[in-house]
PDB file of N, CA, C and O in Angstrom, chain B, residues numbered from 101:
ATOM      1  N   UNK B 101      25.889 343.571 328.543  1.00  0.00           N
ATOM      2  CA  UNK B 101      26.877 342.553 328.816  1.00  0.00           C
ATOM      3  C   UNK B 101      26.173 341.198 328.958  1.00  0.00           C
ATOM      4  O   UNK B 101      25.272 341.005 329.773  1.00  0.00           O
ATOM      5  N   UNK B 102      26.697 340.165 328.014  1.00  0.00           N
ATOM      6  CA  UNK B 102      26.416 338.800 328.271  1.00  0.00           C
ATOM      7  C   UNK B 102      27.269 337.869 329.215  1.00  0.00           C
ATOM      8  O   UNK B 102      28.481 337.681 329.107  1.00  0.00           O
ATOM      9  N   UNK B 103      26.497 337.362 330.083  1.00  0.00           N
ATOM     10  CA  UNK B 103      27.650 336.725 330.919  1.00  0.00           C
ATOM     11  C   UNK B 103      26.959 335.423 330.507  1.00  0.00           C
ATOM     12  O   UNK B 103      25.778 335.470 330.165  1.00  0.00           O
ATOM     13  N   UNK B 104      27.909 333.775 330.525  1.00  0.00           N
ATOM     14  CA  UNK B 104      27.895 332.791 329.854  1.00  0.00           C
ATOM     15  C   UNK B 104      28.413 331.940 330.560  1.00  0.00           C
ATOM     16  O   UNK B 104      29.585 332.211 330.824  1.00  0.00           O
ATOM     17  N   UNK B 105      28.065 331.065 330.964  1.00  0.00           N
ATOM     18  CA  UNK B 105      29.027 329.684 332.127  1.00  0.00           C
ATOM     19  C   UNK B 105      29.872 329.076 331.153  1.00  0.00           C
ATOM     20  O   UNK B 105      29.682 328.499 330.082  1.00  0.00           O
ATOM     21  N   UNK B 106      30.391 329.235 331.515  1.00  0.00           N
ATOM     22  CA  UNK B 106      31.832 328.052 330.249  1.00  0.00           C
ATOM     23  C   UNK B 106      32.571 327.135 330.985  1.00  0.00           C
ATOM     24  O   UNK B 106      33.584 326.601 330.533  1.00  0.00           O
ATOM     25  N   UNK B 107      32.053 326.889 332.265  1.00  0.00           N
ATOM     26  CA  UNK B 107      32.861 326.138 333.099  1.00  0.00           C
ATOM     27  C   UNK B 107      32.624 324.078 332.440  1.00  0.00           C
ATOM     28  O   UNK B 107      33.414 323.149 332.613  1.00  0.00           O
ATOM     29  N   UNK B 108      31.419 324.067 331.805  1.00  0.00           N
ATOM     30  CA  UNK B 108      30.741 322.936 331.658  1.00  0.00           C
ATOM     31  C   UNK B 108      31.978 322.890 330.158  1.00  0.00           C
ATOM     32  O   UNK B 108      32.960 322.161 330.014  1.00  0.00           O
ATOM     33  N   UNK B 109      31.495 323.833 329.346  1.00  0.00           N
ATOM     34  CA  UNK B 109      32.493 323.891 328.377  1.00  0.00           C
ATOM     35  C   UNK B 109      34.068 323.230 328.100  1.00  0.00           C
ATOM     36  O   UNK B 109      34.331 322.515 327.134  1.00  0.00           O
ATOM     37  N   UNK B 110      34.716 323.498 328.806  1.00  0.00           N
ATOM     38  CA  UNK B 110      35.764 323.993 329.170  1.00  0.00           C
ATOM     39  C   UNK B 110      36.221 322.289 329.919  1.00  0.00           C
ATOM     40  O   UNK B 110      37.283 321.673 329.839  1.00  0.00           O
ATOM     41  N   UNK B 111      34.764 321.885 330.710  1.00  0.00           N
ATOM     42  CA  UNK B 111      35.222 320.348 330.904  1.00  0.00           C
ATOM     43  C   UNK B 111      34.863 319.552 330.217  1.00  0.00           C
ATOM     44  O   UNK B 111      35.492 318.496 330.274  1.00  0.00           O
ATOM     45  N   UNK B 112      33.835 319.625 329.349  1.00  0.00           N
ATOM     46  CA  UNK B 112      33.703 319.000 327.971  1.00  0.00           C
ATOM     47  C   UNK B 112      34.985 318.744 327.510  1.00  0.00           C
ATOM     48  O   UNK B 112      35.533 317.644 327.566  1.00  0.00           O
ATOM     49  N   UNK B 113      35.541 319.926 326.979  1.00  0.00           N
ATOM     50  CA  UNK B 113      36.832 320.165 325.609  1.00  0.00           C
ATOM     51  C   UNK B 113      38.006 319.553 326.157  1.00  0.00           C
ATOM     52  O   UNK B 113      38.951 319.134 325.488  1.00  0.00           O
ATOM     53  N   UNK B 114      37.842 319.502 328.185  1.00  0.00           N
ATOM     54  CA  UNK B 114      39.781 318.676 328.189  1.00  0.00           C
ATOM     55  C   UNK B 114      39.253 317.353 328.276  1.00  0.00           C
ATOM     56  O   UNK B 114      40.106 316.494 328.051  1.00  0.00           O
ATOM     57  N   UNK B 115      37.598 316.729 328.648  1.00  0.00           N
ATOM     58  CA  UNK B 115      37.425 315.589 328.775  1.00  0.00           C
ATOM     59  C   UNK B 115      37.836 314.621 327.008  1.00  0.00           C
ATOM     60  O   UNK B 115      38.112 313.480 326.637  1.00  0.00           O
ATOM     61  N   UNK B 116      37.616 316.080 326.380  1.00  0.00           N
ATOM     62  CA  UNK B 116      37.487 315.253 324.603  1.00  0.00           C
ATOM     63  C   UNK B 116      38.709 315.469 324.303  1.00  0.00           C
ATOM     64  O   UNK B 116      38.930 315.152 323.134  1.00  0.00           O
ATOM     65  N   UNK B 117      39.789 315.954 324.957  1.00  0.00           N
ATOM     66  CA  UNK B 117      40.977 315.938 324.877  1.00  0.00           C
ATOM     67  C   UNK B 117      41.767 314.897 325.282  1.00  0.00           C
ATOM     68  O   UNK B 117      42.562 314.314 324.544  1.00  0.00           O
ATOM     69  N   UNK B 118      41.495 314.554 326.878  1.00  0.00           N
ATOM     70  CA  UNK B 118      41.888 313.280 327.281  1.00  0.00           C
ATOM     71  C   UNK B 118      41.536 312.102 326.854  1.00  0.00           C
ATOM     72  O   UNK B 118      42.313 311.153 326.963  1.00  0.00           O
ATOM     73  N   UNK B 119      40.292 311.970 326.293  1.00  0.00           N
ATOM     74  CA  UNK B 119      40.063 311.053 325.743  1.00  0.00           C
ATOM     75  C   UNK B 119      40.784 310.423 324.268  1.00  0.00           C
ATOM     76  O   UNK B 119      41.009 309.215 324.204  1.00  0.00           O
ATOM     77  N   UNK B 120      41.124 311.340 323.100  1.00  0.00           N
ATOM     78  CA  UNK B 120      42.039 311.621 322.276  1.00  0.00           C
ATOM     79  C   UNK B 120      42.956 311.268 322.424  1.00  0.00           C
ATOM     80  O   UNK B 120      43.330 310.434 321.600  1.00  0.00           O
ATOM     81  N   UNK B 121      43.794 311.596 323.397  1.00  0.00           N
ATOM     82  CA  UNK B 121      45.386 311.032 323.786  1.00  0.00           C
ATOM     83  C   UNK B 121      45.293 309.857 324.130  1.00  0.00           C
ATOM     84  O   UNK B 121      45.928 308.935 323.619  1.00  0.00           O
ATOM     85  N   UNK B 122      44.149 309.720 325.418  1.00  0.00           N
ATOM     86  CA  UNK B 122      44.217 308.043 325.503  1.00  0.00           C
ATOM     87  C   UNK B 122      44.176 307.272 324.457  1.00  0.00           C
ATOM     88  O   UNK B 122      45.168 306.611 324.149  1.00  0.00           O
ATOM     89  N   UNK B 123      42.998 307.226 323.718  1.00  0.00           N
ATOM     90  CA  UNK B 123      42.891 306.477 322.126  1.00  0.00           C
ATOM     91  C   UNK B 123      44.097 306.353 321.505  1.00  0.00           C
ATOM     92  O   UNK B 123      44.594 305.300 321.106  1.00  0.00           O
ATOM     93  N   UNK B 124      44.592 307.531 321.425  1.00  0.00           N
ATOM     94  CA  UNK B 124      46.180 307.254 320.294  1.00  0.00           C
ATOM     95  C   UNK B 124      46.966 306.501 321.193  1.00  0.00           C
ATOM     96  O   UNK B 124      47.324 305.395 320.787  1.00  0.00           O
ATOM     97  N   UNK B 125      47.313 306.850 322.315  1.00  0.00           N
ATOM     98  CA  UNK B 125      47.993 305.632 322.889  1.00  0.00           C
ATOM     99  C   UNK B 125      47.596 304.689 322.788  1.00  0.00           C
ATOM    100  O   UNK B 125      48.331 304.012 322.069  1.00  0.00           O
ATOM    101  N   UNK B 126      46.601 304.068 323.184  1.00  0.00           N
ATOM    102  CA  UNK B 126      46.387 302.705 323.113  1.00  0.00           C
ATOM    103  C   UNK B 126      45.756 302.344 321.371  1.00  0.00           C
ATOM    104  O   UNK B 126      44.910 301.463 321.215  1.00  0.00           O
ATOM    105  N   UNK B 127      46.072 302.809 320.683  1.00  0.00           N
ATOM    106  CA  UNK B 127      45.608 302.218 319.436  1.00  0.00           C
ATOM    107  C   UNK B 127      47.405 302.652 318.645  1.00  0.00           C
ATOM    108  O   UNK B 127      47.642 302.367 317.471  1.00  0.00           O
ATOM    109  N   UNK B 128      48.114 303.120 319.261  1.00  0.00           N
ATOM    110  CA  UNK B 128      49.916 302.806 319.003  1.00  0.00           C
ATOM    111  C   UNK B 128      50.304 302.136 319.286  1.00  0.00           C
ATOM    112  O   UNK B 128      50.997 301.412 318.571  1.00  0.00           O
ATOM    113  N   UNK B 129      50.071 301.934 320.672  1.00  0.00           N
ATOM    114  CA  UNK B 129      50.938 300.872 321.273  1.00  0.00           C
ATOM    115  C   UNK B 129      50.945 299.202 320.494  1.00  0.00           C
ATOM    116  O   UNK B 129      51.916 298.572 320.075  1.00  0.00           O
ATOM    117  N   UNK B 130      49.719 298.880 320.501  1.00  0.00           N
ATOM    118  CA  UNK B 130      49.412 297.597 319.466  1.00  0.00           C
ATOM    119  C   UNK B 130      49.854 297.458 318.466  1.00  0.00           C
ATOM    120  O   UNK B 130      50.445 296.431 318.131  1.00  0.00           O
ATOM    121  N   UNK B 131      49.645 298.640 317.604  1.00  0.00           N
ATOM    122  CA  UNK B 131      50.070 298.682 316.287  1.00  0.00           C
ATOM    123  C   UNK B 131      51.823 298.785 316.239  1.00  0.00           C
ATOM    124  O   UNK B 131      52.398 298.291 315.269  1.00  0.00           O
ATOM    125  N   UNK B 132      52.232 299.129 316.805  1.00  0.00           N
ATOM    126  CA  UNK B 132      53.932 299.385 316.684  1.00  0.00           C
ATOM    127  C   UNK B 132      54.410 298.373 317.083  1.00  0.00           C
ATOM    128  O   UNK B 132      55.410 298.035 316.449  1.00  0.00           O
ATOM    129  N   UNK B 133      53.998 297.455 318.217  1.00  0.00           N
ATOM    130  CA  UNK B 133      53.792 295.813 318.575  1.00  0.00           C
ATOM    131  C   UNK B 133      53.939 295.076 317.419  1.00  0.00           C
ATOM    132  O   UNK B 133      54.957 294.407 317.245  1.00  0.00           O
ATOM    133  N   UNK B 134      52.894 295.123 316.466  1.00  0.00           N
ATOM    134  CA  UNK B 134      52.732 294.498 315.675  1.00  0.00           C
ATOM    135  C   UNK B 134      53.715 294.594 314.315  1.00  0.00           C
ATOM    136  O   UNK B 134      54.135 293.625 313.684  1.00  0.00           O
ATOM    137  N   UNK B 135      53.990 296.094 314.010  1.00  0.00           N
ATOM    138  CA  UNK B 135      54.537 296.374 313.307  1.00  0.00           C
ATOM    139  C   UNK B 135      55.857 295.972 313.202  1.00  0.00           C
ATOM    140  O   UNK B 135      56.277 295.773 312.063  1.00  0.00           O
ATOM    141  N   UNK B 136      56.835 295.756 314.433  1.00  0.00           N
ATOM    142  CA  UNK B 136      57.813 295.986 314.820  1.00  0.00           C
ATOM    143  C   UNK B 136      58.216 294.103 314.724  1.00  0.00           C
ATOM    144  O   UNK B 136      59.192 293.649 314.126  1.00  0.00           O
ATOM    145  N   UNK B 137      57.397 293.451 315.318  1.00  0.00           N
ATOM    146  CA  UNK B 137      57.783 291.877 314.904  1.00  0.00           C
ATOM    147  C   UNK B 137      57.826 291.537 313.818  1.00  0.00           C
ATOM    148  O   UNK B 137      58.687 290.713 313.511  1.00  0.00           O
ATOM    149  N   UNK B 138      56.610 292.212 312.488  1.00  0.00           N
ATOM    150  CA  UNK B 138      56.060 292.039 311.662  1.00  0.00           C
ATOM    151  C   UNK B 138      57.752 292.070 310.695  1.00  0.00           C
ATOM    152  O   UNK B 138      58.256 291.274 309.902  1.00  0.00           O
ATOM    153  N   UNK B 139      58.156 293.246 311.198  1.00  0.00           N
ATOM    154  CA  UNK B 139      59.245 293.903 310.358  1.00  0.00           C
ATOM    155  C   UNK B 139      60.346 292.331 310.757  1.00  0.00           C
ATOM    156  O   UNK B 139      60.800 291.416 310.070  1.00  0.00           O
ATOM    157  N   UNK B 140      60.403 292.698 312.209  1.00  0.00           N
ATOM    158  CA  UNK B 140      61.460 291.271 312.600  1.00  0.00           C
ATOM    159  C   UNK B 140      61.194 290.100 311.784  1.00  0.00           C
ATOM    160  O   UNK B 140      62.161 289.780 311.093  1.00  0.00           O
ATOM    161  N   UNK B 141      60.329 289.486 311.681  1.00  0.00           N
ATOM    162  CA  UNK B 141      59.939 288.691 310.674  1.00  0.00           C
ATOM    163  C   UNK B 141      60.284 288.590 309.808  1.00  0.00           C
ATOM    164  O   UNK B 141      61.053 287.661 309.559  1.00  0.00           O
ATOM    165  N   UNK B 142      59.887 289.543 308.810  1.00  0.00           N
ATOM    166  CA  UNK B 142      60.284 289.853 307.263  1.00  0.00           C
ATOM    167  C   UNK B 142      61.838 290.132 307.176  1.00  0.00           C
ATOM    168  O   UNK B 142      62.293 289.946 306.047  1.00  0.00           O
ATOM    169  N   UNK B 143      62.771 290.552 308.161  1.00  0.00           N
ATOM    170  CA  UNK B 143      64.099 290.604 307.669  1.00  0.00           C
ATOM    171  C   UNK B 143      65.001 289.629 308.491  1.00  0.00           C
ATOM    172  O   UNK B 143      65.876 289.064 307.835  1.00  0.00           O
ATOM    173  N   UNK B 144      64.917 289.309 309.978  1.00  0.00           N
ATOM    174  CA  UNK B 144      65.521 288.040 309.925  1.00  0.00           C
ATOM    175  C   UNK B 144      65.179 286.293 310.000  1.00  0.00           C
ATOM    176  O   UNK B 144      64.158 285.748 310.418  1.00  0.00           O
ATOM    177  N   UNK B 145      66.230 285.770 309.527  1.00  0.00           N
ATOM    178  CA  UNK B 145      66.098 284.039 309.335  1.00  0.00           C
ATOM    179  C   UNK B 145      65.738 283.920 311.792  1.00  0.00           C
ATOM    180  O   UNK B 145      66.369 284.150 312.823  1.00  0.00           O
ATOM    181  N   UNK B 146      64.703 283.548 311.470  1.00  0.00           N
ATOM    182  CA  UNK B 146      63.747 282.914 312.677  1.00  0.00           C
ATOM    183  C   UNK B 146      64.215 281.436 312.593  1.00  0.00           C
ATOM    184  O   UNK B 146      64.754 280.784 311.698  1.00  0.00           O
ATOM    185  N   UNK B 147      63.590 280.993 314.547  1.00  0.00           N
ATOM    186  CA  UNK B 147      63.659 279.285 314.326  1.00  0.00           C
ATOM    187  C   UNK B 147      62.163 279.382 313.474  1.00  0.00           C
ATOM    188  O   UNK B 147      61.661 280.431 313.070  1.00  0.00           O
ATOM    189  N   UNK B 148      61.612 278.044 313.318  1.00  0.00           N
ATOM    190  CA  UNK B 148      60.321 278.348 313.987  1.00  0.00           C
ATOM    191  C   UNK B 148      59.347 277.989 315.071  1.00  0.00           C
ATOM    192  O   UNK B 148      58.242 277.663 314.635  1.00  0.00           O
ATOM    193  N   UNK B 149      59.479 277.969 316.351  1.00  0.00           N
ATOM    194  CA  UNK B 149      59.383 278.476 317.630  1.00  0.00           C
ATOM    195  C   UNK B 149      59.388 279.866 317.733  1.00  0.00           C
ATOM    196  O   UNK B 149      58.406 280.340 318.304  1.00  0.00           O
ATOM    197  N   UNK B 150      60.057 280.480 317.416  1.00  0.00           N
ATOM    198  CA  UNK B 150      60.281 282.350 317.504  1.00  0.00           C
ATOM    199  C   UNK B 150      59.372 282.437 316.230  1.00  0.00           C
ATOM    200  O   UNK B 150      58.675 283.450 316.290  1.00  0.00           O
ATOM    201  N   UNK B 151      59.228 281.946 315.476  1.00  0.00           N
ATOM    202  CA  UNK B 151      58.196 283.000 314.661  1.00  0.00           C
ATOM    203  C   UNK B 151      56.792 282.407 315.233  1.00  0.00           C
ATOM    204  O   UNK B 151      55.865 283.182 315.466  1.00  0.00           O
ATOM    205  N   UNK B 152      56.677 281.136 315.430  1.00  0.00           N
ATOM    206  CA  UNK B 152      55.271 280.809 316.469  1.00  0.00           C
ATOM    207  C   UNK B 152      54.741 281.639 317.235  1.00  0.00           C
ATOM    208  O   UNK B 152      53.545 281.927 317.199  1.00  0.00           O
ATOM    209  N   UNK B 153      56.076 282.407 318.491  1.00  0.00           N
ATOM    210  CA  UNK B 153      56.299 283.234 319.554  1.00  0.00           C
ATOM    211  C   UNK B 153      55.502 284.646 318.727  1.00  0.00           C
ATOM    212  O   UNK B 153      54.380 285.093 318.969  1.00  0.00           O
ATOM    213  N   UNK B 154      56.387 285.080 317.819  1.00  0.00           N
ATOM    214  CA  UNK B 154      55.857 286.307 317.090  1.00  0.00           C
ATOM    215  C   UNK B 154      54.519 286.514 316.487  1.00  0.00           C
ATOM    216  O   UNK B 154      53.751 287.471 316.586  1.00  0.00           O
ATOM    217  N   UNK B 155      54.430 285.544 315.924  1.00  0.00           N
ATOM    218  CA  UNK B 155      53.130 285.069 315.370  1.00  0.00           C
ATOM    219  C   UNK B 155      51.979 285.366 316.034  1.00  0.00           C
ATOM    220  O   UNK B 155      50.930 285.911 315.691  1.00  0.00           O
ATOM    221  N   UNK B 156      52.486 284.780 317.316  1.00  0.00           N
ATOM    222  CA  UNK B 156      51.045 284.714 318.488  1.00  0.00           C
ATOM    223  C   UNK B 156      51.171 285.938 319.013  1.00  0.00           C
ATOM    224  O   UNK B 156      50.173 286.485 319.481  1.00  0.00           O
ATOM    225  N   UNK B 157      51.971 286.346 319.019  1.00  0.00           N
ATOM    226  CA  UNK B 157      52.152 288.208 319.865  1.00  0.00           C
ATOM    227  C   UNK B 157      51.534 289.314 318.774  1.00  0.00           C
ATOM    228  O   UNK B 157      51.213 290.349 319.359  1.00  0.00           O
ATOM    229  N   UNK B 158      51.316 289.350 317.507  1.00  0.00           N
ATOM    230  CA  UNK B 158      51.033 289.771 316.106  1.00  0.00           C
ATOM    231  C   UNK B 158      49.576 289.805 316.190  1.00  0.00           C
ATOM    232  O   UNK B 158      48.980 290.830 315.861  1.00  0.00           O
ATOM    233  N   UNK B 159      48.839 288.588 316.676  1.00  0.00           N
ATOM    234  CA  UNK B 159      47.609 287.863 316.829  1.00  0.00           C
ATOM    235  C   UNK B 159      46.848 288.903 317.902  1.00  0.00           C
ATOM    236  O   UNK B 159      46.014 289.806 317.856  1.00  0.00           O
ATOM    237  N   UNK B 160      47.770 288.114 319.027  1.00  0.00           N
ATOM    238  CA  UNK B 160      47.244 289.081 320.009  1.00  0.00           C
ATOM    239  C   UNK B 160      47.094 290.892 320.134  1.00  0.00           C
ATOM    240  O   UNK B 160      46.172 291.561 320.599  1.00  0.00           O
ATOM    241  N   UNK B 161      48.091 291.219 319.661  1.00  0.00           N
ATOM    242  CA  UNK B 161      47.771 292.879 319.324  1.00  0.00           C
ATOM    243  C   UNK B 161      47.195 293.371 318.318  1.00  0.00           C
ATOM    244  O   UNK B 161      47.273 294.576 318.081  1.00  0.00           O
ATOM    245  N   UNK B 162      46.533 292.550 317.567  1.00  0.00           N
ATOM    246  CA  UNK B 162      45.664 292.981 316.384  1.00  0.00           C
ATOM    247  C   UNK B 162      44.071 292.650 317.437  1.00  0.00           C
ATOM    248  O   UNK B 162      42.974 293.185 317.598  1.00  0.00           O
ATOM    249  N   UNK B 163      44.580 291.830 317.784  1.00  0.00           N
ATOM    250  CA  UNK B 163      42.820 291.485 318.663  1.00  0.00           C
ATOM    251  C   UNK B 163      42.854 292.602 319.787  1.00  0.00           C
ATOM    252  O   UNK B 163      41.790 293.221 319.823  1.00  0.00           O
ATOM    253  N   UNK B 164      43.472 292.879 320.397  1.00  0.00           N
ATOM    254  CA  UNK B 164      43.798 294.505 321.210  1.00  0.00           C
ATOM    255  C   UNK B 164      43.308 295.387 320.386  1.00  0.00           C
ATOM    256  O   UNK B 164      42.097 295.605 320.434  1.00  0.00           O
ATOM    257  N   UNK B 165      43.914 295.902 319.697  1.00  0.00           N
ATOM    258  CA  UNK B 165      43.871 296.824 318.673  1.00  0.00           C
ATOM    259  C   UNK B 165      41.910 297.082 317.984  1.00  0.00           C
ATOM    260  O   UNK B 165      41.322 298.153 317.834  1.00  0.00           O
ATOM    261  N   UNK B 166      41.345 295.542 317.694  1.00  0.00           N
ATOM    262  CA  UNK B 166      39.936 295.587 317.606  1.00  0.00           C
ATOM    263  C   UNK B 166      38.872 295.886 318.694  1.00  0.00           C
ATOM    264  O   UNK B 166      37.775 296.443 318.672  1.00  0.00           O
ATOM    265  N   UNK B 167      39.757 295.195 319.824  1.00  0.00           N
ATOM    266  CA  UNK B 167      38.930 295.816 321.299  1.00  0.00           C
ATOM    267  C   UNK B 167      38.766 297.004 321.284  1.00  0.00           C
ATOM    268  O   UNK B 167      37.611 297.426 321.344  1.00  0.00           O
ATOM    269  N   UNK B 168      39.806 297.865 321.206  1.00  0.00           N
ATOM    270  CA  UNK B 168      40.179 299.165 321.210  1.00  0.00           C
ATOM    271  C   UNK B 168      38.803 299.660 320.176  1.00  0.00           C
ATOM    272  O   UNK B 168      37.681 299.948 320.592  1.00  0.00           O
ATOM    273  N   UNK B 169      39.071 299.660 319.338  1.00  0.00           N
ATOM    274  CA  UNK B 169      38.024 300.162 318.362  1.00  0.00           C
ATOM    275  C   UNK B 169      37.021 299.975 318.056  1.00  0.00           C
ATOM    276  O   UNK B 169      36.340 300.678 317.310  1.00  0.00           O
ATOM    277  N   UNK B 170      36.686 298.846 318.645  1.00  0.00           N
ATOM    278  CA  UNK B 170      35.339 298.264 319.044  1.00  0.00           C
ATOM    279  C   UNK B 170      34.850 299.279 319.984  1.00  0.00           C
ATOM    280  O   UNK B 170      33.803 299.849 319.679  1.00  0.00           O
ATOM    281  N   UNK B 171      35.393 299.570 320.991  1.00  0.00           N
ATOM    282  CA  UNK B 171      35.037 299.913 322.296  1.00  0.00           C
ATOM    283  C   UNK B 171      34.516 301.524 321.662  1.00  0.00           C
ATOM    284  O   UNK B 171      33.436 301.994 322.019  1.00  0.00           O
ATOM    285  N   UNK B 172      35.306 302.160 320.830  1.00  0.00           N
ATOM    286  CA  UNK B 172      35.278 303.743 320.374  1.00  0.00           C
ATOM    287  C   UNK B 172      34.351 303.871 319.834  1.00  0.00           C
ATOM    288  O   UNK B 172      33.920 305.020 319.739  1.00  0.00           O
ATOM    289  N   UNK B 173      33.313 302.345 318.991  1.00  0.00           N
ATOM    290  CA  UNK B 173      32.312 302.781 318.383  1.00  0.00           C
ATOM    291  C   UNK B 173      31.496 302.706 319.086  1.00  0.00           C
ATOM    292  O   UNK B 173      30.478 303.373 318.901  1.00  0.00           O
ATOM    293  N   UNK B 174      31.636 301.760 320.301  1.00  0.00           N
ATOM    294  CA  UNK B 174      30.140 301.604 320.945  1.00  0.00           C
ATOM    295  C   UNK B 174      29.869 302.687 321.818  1.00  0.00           C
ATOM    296  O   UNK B 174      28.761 302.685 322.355  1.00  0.00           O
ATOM    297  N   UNK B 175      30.878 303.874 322.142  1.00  0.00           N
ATOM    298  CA  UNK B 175      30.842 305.032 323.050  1.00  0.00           C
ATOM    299  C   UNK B 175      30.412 305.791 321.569  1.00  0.00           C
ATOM    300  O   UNK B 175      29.325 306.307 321.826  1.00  0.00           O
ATOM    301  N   UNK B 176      30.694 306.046 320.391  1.00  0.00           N
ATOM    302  CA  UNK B 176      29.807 306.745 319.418  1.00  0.00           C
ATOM    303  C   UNK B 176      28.590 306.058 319.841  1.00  0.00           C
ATOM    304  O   UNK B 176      27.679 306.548 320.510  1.00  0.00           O
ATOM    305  N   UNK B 177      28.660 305.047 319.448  1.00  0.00           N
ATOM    306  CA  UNK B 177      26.451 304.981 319.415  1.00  0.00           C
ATOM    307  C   UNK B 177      25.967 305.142 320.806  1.00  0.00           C
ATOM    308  O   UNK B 177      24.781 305.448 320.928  1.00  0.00           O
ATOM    309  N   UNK B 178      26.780 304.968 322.025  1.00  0.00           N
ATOM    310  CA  UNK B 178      25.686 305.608 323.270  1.00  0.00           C
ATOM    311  C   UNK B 178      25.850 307.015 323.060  1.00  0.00           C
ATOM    312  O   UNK B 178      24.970 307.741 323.523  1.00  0.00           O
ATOM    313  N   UNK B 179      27.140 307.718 322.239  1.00  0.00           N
ATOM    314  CA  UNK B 179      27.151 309.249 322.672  1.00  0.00           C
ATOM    315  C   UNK B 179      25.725 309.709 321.182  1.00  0.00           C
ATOM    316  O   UNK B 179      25.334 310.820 320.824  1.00  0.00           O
ATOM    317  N   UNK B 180      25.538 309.067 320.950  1.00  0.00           N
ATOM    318  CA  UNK B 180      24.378 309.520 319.475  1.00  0.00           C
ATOM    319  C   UNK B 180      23.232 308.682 319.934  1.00  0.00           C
ATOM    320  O   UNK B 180      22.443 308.106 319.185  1.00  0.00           O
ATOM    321  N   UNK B 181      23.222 308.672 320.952  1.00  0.00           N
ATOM    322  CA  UNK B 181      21.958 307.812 321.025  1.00  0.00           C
ATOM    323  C   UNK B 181      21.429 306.350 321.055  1.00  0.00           C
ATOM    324  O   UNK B 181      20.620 305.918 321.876  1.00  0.00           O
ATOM    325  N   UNK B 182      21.878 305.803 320.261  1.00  0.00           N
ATOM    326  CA  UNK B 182      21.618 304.512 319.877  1.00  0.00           C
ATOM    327  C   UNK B 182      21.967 303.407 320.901  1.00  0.00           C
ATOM    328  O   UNK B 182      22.791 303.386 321.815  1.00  0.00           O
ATOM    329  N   UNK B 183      20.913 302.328 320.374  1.00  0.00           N
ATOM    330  CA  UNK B 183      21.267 301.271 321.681  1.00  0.00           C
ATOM    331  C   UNK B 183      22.496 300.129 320.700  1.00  0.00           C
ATOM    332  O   UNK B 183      22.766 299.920 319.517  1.00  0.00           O
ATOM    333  N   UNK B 184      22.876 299.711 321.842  1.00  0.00           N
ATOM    334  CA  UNK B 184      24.163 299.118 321.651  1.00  0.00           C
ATOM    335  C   UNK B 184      23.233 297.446 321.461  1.00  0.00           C
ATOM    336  O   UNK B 184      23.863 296.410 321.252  1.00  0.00           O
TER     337      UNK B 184
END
């Protein structure tokens, strides 16, 4: 009989789990932000003040959205080693 600790395991796999869900949330949320004015935009007549408004909200969740993914690579290169 092999006996085997899997407890380390086991918090690995929900830590890489939670981490997963977080990511998709926060790399949706921006994007559907964006998407969703983007669309407003393209189908109705705006002042322009409200598309300024949109514009800058579009801006801002694309620069979210790069934080976000910025941030995912620099946890790849500390999780591989590499200096940041």
């Amino acid at each position: 009989m092999v006996y085997r600790e899997i407890t380390k395991e086991y918090e690995v796999d929900h830590m890489k789990s939670e981490f997963a869900s977080t990511v998709s949330h926060e790399l949706r949320t921006p994007l559907a932000i964006v998407l969703d004015f983007t669309e407003l935009m393209l189908n109705k007549p705006l002042k322009p003040e409200r598309q300024t408004k949109y514009l800058q909200t579009i801006y801002n969740e694309a620069n979210r959205l790069t934080a976000v993914i910025n941030n995912i690579l620099n946890v790849q290169k500390m999780e591989s080693g590499k200096q940041i």
